[in-house]
Steps between C-alpha positions, in 0.01 A plus 500: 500500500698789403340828618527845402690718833592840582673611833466806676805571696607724768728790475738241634416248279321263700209361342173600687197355231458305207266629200322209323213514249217409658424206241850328627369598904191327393664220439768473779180525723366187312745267541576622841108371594604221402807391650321607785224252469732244401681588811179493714390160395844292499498636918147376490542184395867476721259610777206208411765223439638547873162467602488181311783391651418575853155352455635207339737424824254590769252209265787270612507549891201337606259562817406233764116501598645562876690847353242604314210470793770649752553802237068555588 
């Protein structure tokens, strides 16, 4: 993606903004929506597979009738 930019510099020379046309902002914005939903859903589904995995070892440890009427 090449884009089309102009800095504005300081009277030192620092740069302090970037000029873009706003057809090439458009599409920064764009694809920035979308690595941000792509980022959103791979830490939902990290977040829902160590669920699975918790719920898959607490299905292993298994509760005695005495535990479970003591627990009442």
């Amino acid at each position: 993606m090449k884009i089309d930019v102009q800095y504005v510099n300081d009277v030192n020379g620092q740069t302090q903004a970037i000029l873009l046309p706003f057809a090439e902002w458009d599409k920064v914005l764009t694809k920035l929506k979308k690595y941000e939903q792509a980022l959103r859903l791979k830490s939902d589904l990290t977040e829902a597979y160590e669920q699975v995995k918790k719920m898959k070892s607490a299905m292993g440890k298994k509760q005695t009738l005495n535990d479970f009427l003591n627990e009442l």
